[in-house]
C-alpha positions in Angstrom: 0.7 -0.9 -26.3 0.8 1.6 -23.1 3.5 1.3 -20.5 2.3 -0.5 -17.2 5.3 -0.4 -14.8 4.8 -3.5 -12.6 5.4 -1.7 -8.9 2.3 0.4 -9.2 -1.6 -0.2 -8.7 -4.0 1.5 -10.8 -7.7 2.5 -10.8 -10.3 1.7 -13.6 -10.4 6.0 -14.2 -7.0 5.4 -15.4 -4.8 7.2 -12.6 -1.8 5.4 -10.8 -0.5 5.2 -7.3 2.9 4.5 -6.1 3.7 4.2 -2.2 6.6 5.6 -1.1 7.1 5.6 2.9 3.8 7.5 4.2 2.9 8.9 1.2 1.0 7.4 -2.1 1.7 9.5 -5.4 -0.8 10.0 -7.9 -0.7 10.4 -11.4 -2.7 9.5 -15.0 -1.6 6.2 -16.8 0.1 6.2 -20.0 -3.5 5.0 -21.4 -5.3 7.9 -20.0 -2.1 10.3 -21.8 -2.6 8.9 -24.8 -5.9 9.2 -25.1 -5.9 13.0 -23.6 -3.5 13.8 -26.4 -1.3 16.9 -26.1 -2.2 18.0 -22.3 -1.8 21.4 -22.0 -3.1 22.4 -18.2 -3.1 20.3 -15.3 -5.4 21.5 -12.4 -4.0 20.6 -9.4 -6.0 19.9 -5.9 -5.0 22.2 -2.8 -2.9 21.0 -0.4 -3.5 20.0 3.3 -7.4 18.8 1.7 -8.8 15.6 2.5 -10.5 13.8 -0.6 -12.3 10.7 -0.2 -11.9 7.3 -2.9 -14.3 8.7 -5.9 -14.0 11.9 -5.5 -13.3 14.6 -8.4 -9.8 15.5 -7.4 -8.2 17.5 -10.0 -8.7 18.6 -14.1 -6.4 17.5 -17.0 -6.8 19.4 -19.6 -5.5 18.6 -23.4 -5.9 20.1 -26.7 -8.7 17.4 -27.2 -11.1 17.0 -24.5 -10.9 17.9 -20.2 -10.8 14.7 -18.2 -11.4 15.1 -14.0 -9.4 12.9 -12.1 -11.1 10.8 -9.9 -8.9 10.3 -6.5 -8.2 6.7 -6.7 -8.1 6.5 -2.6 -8.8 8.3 0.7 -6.4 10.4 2.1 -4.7 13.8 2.7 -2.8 15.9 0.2 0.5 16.7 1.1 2.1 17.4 -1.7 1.4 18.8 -5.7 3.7 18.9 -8.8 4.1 22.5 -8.7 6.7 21.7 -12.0 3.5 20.7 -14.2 1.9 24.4 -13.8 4.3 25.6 -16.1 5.3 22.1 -18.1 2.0 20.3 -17.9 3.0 19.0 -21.7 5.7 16.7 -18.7 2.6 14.3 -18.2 2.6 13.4 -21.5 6.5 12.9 -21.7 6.6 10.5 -18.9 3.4 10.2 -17.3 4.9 7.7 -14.1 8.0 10.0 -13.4 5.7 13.2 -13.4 3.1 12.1 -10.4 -0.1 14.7 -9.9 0.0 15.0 -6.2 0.7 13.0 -3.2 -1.8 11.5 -0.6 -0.4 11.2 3.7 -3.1 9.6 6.1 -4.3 7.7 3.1 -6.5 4.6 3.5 -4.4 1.1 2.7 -7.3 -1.0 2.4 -8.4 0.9 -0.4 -4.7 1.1 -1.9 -4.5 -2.6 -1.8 -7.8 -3.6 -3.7 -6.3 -1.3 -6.9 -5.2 -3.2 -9.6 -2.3 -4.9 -10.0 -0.4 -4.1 -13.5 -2.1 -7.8 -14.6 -4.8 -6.7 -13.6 -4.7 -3.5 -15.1 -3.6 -4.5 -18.4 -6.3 -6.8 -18.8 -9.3 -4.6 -18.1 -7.2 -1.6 -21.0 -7.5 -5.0 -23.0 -11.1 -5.2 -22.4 -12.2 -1.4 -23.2 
């Protein structure tokens, strides 16, 4: 059973978001890890970009298949996990401790109709 920490919201493409003051953090769920497999390169988006909600964001690429990350809602990228460049095998480790990059300006409407962990764990349940 994958680990759904209760404090974050979650997209149907399987990535995560955690608010923390003005910025939302991004990463893949423990679900998307695990079916990845060993992830050995993490494409990272550049920083100062605006993405929309849907839009291909970044690459995660494991020793099984490449997966794009969909950007799970509108905003600005401030920040990136430089660290996963040279570790991206960290993802797998702990996939909610080692975030993808971090969205400023980013839209609240769209962060609040993510999924709940309920939520979320239902609809892995229904895959």
């Amino acid at each position: 059973m994958s680990k759904i920490p209760q404090d974050l919201r979650y997209s149907k493409d399987h990535e995560w978001v955690r608010v923390e003051g003005d910025k939302a953090f991004v990463g893949i769920t423990d679900h998307a890890q695990e079916a990845l497999g060993e992830i050995v390169y993490v494409e990272l988006p550049s920083l100062d970009e605006h993405f929309d909600q849907g839009e291909e964001i970044s690459n995660v690429e494991s020793v099984k298949a490449a997966s794009a990350i969909i950007n799970p809602i509108g905003g600005d990228v401030v920040a990136i996990n430089e660290v996963l460049d040279a570790s991206p095998e960290l993802v797998n480790e702990d996939c909610y401790e080692h975030y993808l990059f971090a969205l400023g300006s980013f839209d609240k409407t769209e962060y609040d109709a993510l999924m709940d962990s309920k939520d979320y764990a239902s609809y892995i349940k229904s895959l």
